[in-house]
C-alpha positions as a Markdown table, in Angstrom:
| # | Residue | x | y | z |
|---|---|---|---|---|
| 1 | Unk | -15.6 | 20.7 | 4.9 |
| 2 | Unk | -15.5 | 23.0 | 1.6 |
| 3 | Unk | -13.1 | 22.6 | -1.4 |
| 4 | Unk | -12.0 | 25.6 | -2.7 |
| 5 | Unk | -9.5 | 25.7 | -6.1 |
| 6 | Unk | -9.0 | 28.6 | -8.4 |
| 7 | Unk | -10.2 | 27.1 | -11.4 |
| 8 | Unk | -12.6 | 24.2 | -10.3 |
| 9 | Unk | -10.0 | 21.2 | -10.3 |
| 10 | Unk | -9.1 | 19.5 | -7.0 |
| 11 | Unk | -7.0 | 17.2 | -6.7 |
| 12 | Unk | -5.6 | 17.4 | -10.5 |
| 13 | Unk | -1.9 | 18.1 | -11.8 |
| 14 | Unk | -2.0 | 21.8 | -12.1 |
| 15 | Unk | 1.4 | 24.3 | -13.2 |
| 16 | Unk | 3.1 | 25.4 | -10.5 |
| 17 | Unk | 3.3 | 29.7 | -10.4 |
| 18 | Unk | 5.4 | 32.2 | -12.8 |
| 19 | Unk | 8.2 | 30.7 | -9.9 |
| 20 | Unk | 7.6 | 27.3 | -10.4 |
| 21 | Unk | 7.1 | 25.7 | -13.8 |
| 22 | Unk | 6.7 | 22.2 | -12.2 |
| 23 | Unk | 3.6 | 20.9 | -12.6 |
| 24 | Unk | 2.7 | 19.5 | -9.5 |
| 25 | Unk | -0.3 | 17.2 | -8.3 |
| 26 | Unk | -2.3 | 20.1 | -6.1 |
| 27 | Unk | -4.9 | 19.2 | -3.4 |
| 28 | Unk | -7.7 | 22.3 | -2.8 |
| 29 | Unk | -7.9 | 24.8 | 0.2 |
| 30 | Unk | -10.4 | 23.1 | 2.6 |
| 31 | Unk | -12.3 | 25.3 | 4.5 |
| 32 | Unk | -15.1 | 25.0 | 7.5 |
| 33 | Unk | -18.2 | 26.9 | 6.6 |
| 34 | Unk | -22.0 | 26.9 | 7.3 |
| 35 | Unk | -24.3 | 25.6 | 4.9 |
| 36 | Unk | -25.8 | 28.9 | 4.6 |
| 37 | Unk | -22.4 | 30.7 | 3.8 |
| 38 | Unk | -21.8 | 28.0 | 1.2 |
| 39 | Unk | -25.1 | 28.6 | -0.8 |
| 40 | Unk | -24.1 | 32.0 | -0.9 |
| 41 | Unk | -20.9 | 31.4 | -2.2 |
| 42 | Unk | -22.1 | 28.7 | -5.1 |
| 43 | Unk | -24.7 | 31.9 | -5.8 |
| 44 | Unk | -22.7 | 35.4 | -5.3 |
| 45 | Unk | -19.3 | 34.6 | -7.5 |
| 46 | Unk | -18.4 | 38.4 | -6.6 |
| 47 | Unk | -18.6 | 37.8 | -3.5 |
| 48 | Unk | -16.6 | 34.6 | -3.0 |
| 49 | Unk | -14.0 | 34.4 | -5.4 |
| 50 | Unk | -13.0 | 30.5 | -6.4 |
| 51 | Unk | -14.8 | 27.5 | -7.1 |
| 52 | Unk | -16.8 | 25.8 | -4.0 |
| 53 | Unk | -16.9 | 22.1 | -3.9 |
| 54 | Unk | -18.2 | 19.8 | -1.1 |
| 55 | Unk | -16.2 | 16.9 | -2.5 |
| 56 | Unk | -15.0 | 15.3 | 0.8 |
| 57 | Unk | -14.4 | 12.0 | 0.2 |
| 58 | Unk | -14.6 | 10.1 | 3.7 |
| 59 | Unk | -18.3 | 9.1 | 3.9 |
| 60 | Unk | -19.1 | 12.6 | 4.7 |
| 61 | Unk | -22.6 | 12.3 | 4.0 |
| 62 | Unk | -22.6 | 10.1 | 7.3 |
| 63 | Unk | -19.5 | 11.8 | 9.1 |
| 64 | Unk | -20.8 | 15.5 | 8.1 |
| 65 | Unk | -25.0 | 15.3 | 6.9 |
| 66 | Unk | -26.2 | 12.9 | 9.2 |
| 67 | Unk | -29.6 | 14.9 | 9.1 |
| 68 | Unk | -29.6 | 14.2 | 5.6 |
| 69 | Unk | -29.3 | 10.0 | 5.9 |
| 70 | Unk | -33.2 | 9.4 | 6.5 |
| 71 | Unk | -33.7 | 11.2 | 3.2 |
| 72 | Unk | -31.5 | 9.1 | 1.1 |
| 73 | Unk | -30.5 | 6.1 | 2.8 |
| 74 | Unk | -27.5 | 4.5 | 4.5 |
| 75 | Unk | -26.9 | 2.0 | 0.9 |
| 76 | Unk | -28.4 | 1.0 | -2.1 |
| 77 | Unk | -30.6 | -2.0 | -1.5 |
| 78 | Unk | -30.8 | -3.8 | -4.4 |
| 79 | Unk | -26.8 | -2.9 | -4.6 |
| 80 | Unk | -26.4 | -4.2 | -0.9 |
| 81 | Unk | -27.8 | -7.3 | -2.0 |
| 82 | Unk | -26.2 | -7.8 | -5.4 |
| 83 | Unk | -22.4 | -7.1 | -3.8 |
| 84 | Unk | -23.6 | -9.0 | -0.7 |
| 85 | Unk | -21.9 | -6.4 | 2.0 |
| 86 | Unk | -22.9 | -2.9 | 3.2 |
| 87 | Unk | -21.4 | 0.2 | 1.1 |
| 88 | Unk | -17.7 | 1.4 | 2.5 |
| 89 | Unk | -18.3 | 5.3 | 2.4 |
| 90 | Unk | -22.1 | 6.9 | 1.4 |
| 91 | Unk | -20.8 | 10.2 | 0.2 |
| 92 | Unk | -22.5 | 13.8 | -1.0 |
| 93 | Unk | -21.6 | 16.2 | -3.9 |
| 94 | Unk | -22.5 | 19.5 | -4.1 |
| 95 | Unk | -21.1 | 22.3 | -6.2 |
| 96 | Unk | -21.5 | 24.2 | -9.6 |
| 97 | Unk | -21.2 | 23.6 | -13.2 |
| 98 | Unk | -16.9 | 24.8 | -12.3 |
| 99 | Unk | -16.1 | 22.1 | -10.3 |
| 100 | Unk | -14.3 | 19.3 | -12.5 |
| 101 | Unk | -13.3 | 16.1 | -11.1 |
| 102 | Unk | -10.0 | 15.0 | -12.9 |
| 103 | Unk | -9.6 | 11.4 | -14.7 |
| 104 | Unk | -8.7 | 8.4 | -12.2 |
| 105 | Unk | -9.8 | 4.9 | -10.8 |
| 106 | Unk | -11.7 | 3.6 | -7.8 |
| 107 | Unk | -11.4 | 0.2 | -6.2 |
| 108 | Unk | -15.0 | 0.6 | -5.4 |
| 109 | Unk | -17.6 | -1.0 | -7.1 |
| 110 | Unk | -19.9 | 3.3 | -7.7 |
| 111 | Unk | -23.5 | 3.4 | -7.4 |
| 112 | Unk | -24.0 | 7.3 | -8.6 |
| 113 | Unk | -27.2 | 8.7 | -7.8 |
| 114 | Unk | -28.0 | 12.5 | -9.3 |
| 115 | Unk | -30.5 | 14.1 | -6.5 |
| 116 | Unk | -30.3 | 17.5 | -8.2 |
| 117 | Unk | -29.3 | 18.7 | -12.0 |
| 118 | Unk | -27.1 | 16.5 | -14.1 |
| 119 | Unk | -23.4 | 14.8 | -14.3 |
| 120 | Unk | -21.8 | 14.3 | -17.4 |
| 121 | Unk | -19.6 | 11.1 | -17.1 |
| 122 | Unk | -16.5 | 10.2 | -19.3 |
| 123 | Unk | -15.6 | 6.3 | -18.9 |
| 124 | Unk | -12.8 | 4.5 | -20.3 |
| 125 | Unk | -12.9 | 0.8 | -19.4 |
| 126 | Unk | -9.9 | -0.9 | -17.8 |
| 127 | Unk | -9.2 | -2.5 | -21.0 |
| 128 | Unk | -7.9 | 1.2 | -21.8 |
| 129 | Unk | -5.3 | 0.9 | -19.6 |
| 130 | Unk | -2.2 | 1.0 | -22.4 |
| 131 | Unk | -3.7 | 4.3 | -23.5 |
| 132 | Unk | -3.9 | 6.1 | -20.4 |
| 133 | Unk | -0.8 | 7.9 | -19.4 |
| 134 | Unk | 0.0 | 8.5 | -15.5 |
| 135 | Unk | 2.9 | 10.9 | -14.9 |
| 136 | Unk | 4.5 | 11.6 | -11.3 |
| 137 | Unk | 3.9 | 15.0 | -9.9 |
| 138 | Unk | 5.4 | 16.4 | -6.8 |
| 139 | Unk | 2.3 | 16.8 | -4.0 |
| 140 | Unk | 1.1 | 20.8 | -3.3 |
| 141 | Unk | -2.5 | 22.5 | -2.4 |
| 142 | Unk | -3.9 | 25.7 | -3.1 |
| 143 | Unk | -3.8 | 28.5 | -0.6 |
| 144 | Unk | -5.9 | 31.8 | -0.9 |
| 145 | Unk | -3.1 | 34.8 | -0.3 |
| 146 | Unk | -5.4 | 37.2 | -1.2 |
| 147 | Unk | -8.8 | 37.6 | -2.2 |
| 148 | Unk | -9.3 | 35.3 | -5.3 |
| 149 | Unk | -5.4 | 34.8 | -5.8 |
| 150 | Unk | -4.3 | 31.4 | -4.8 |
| 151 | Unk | -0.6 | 30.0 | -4.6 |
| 152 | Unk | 0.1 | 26.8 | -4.7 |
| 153 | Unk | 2.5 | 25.5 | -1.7 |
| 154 | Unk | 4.8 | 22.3 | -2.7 |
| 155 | Unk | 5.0 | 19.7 | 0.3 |
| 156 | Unk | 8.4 | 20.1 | 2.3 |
| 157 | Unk | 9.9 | 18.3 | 4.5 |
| 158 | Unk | 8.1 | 15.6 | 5.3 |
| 159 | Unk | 7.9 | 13.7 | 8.5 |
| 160 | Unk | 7.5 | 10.4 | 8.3 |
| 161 | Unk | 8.1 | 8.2 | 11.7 |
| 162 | Unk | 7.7 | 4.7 | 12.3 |
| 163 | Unk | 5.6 | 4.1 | 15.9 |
| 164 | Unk | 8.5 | 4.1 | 17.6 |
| 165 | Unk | 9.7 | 7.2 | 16.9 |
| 166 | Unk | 6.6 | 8.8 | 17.6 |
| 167 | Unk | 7.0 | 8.5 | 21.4 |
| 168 | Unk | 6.8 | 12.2 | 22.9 |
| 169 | Unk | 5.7 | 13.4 | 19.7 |
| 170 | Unk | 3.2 | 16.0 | 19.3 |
| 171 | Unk | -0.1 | 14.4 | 18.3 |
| 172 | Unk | -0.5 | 17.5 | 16.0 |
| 173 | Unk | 2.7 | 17.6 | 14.1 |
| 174 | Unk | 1.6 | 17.6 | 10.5 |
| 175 | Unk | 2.6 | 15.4 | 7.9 |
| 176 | Unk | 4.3 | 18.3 | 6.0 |
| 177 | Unk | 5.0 | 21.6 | 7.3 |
| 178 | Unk | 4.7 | 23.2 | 4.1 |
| 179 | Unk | 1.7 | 21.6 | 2.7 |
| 180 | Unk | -1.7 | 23.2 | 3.8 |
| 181 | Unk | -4.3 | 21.1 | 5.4 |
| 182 | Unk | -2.7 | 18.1 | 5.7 |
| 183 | Unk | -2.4 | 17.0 | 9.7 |
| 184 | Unk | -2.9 | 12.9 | 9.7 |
| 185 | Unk | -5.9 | 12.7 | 12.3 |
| 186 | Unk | -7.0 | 8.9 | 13.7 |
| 187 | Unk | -10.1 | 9.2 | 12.1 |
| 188 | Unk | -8.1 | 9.2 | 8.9 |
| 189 | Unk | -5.6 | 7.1 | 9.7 |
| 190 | Unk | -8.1 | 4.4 | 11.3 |
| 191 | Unk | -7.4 | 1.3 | 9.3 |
| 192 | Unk | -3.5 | 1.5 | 10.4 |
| 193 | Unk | -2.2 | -2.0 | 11.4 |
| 194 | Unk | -1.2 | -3.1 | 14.8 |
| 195 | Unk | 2.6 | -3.9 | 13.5 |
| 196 | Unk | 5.0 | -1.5 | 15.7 |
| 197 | Unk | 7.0 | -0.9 | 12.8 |
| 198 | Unk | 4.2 | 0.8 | 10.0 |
| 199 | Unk | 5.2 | 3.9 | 8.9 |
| 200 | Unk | 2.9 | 6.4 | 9.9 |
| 201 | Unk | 2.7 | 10.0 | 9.3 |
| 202 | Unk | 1.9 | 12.8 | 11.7 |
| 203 | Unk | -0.1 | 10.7 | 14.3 |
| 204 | Unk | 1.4 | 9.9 | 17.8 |
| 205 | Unk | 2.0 | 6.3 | 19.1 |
| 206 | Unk | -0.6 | 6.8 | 21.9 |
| 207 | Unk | -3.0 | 7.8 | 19.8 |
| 208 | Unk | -2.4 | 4.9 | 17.2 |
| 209 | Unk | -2.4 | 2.5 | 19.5 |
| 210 | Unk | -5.9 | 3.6 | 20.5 |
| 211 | Unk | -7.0 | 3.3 | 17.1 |
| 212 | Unk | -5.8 | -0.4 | 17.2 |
| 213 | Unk | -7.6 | -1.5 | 19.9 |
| 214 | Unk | -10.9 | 0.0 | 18.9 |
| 215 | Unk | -10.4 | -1.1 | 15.1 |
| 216 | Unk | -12.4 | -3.4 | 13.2 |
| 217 | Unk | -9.8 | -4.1 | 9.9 |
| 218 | Unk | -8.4 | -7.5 | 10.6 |
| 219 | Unk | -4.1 | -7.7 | 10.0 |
| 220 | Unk | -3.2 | -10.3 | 8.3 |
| 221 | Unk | 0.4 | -12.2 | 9.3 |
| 222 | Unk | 0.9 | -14.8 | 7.1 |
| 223 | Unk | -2.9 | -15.5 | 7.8 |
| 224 | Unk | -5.8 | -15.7 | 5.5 |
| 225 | Unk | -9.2 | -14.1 | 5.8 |
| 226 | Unk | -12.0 | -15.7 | 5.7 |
| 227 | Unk | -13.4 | -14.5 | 2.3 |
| 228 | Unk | -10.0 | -15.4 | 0.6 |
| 229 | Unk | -10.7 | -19.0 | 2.2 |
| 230 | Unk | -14.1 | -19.3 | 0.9 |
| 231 | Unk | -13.3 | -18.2 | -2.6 |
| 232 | Unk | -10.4 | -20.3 | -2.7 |
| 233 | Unk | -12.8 | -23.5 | -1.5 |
| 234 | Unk | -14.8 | -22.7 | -4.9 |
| 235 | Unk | -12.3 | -22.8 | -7.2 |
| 236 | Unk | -12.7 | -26.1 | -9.5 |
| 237 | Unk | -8.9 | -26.3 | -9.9 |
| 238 | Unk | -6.4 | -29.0 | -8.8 |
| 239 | Unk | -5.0 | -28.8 | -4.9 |
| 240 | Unk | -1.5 | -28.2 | -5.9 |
| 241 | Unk | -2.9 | -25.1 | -7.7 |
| 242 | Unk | -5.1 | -24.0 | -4.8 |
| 243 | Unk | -1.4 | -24.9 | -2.4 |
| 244 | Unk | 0.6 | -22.4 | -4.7 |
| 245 | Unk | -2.3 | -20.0 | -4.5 |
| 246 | Unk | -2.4 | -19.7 | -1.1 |
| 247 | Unk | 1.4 | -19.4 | -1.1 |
| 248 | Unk | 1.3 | -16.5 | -3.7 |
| 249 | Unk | -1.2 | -14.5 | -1.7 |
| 250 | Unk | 0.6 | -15.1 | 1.8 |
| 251 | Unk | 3.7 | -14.1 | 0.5 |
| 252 | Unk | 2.3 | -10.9 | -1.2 |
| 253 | Unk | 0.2 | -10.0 | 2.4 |
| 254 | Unk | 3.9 | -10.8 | 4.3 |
| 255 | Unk | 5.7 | -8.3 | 1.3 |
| 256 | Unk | 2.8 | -5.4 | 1.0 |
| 257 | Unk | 1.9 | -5.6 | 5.1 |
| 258 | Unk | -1.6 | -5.6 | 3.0 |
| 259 | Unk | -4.6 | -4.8 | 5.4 |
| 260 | Unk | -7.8 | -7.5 | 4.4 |
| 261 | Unk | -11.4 | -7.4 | 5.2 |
| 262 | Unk | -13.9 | -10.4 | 4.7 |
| 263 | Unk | -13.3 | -10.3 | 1.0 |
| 264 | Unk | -10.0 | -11.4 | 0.9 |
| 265 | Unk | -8.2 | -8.7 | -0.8 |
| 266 | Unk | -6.3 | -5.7 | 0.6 |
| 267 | Unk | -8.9 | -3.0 | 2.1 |
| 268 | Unk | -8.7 | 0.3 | 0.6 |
| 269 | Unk | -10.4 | 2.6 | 2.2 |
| 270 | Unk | -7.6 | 3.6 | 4.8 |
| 271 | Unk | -6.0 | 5.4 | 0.9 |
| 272 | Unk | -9.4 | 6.4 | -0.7 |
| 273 | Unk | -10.1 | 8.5 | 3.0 |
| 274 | Unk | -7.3 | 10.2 | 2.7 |
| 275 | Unk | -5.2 | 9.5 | -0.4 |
| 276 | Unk | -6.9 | 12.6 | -2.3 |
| 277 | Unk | -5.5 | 14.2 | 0.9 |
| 278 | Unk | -1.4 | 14.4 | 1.3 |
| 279 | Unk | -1.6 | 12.6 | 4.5 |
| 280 | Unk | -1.8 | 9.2 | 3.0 |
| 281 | Unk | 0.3 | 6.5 | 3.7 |
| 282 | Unk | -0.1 | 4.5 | 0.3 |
| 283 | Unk | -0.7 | 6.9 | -2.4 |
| 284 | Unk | -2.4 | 3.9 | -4.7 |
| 285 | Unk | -2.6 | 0.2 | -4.7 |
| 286 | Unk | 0.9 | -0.9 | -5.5 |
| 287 | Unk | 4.6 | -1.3 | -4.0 |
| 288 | Unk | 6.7 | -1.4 | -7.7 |
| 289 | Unk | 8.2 | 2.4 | -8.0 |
| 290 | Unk | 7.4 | 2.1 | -11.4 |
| 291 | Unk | 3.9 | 1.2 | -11.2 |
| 292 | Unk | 0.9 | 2.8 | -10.7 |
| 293 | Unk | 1.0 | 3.5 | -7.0 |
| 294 | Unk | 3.8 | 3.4 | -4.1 |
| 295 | Unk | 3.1 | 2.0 | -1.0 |
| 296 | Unk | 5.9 | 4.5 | 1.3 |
| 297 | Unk | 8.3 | 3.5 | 4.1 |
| 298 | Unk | 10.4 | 5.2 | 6.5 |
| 299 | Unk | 13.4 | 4.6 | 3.7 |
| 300 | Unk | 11.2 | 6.2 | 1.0 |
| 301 | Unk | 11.3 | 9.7 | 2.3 |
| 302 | Unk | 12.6 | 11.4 | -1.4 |
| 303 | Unk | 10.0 | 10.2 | -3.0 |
| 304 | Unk | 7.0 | 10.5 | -0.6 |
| 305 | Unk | 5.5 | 13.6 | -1.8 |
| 306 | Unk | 4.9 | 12.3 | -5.1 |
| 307 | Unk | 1.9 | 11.7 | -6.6 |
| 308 | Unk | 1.4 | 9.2 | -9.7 |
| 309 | Unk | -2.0 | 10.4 | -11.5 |
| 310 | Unk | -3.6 | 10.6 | -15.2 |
| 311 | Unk | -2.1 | 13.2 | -17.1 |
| 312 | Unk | -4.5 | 14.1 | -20.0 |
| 313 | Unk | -7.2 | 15.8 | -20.1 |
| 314 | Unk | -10.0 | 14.3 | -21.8 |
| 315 | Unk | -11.9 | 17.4 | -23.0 |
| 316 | Unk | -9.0 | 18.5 | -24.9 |
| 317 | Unk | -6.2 | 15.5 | -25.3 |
| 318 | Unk | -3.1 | 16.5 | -25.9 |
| 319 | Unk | -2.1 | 13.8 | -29.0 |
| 320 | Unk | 1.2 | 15.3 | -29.5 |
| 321 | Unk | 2.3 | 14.3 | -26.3 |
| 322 | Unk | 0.1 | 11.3 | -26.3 |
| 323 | Unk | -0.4 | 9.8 | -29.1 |
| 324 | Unk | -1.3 | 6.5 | -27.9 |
| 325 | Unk | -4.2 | 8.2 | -26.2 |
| 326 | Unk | -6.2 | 7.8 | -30.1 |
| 327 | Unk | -6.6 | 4.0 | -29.6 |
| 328 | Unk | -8.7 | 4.7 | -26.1 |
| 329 | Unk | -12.4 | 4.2 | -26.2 |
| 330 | Unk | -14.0 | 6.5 | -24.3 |
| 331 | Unk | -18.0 | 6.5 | -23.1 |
| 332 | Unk | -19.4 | 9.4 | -22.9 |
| 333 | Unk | -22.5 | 9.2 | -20.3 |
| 334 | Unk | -25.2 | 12.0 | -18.9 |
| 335 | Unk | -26.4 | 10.9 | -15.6 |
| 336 | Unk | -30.0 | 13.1 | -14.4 |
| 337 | Unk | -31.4 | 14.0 | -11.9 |
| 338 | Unk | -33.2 | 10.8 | -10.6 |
| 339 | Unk | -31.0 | 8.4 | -12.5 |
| 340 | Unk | -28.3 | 6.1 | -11.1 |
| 341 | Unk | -25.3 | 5.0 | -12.6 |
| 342 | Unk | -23.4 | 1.6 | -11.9 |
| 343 | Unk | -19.3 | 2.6 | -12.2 |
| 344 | Unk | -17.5 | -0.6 | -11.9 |
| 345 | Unk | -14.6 | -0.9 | -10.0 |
| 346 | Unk | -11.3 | 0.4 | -11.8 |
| 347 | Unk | -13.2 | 1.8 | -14.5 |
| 348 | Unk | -11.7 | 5.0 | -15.3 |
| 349 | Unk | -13.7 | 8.5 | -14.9 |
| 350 | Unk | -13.7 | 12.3 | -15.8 |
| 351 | Unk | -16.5 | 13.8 | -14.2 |
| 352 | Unk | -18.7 | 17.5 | -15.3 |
| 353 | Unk | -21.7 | 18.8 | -13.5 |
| 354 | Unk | -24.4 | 21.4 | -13.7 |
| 355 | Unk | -24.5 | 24.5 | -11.7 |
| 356 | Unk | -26.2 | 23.5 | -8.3 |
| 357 | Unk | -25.9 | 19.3 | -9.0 |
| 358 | Unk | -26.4 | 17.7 | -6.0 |
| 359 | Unk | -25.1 | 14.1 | -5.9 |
| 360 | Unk | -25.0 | 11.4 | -3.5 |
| 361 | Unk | -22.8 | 7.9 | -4.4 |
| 362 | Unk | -22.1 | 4.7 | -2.8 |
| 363 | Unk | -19.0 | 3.1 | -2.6 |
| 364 | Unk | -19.0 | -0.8 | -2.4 |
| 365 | Unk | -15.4 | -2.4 | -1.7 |
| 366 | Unk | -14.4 | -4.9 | -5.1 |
| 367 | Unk | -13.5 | -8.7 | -5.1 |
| 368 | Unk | -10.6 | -9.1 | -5.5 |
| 369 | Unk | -11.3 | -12.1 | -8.4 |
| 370 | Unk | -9.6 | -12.7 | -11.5 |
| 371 | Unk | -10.7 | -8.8 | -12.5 |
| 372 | Unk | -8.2 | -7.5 | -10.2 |
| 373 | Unk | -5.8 | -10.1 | -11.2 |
| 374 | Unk | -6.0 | -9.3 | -14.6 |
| 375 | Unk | -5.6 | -5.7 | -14.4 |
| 376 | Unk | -2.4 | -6.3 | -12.2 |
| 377 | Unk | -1.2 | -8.1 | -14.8 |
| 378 | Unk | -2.5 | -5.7 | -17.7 |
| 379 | Unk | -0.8 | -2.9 | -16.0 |
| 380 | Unk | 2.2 | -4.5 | -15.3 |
| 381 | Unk | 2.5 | -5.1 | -18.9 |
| 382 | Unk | 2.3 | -1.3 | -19.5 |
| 383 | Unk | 4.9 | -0.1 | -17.2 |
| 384 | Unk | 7.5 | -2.5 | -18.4 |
């Protein structure tokens, strides 16, 4: 699966057309080409007009080069060890010195590895948080209308179901009729919890139900998971505190119907699959409106399409509009070919390549340990 954007940024808030002077958070084309008919277009610009990006971010060095693993490895060792649990998602890059990869955050602890050419990295710790500014953009994705003329198509109605209205539903019906590319498939939507009542978009009970049985993401009811347990047990603190602990973080599962793995945090990877993608389900981390992310319901349909993302550009920052932007401290970091570079979790990252950069990274899931707490809190802080 190819990326293909007009000017090199998927995924990024873009300006609508002459007809729309929105901006608007816009996904790219994607496209399913040979490898051969990619190289060609990365080479022959005439030829194949737009910017080529193999960007797909749902392990697809596993999902889609599986001929490529014994060259470069399922993990990280020495990373596998360190974080103590296999990587989430192995993922590949590939593209040319156009392809730009807007400012955001993982919840993934990033091992980056450069194969080919070079990256150049711009970090901003999570310290930075105050000086970032995130704006809501309505979601759209490109669409070629013509040779090397794209449009960019808002989302439109949008069809979100719960499970039970999904009976006799088409399994194809897309999330948004008027959004490009965007059908929710069960591969994508394979960390959905058993509850009858999650909101899912564009996948048929049957099929979810399927999912269920076969998944391995453990739903947590007023239950804790076994890495929460253990890392509660550590904790030199008095047992009333560990009691209102527990209390907080069943009460915040029970609210956010939160998904957790063995580390006893929510699990992320059902958004980071697909949240790049409009098909998601929980556009960030967070349920406040007024935060950072938006976790949707069937009752949130007005503002489902919406997308909360960075809004300055870091290569040119726009002061006037951002003043607050000045007090940020950003790292500026060249990553070669045969170098590695350790992104923490929520650090925040603008990313430049060479033409032909080949890239392979790892994504390990975070703790969620005090870190997380504290940029909860940080952020929380900034948005009130």
């Amino acid at each position: 699966m190819v990326a293909v954007t007009p000017n090199g940024y998927a995924d990024a808030i873009t300006k609508g057309n002459m007809e729309q002077l929105s901006e608007y958070f816009v996904t790219p084309e994607e496209r399913v080409m040979p490898m051969s008919e990619f190289l060609n277009a990365l080479e022959n610009r005439d030829q194949y007009p737009g910017v080529f990006y193999i960007q797909r971010q749902n392990s697809n060095l596993t999902e889609d080069f599986p001929e490529l693993v014994p060259d470069v490895g399922r993990d990280v060792p020495w990373a596998t060890e360190a974080f103590g649990h296999e990587p989430e998602a192995a993922n590949i890059w590939i593209g040319d010195k156009r392809a730009i990869t807007s400012m955001h955050k993982d919840p993934f602890e990033n091992i980056y590895c450069v194969i080919s050419g070079y990256k150049d990295f711009i970090l901003h710790p999570p310290t930075d948080r105050p000086w970032i500014p995130y704006k809501k953009c309505p979601l759209a994705s490109y669409k070629e209308i013509s040779p090397g003329i794209f449009d960019v198509v808002p989302c439109g109605a949008v069809h979100c179901k719960t499970s039970n209205d999904l009976k006799g539903v088409n399994q194809k019906q897309t999330y948004s009729d008027d959004c490009v590319n965007n059908t929710a498939t069960a591969k994508d939507m394979k960390t959905l919890c058993n509850d009858s009542d999650e909101v899912t978009c564009g996948i048929a009970a049957e099929e979810l139900n399927l999912l269920n049985k076969n998944s391995d993401i453990e739903c947590h009811d007023g239950s804790f998971s076994d890495g929460f347990i253990n890392f509660l047990s550590r904790l030199k603190v008095d047992d009333n505190v560990k009691v209102q602990t527990k209390g907080l973080y069943e009460m915040y599962v029970n609210e956010h119907k939160v998904e957790t793995r063995n580390h006893g945090g929510p699990c992320h990877m059902c958004h980071k699959h697909v949240h790049k993608r409009a098909s998601t389900l929980s556009y960030i981390d967070h349920d406040d409106d007024k935060s950072q992310g938006i976790s949707k319901t069937s009752s949130d349909i007005s503002d489902a399409n919406t997308v909360p993302w960075i809004c300055i550009d870091p290569l040119s920052p726009d002061y006037a509009s951002y003043p607050l932007y000045r007090n940020a401290t950003p790292i500026k970091v060249r990553v070669e070919a045969g170098d590695a570079l350790y992104l923490p979790s929520l650090w925040f990252h603008h990313v430049q390549q060479s033409h032909a950069c080949i890239a392979v990274n790892y994504w390990y899931d975070m703790q969620y340990d005090l870190k997380y707490a504290y940029f909860q809190f940080l952020e929380s802080l900034v948005v009130k």
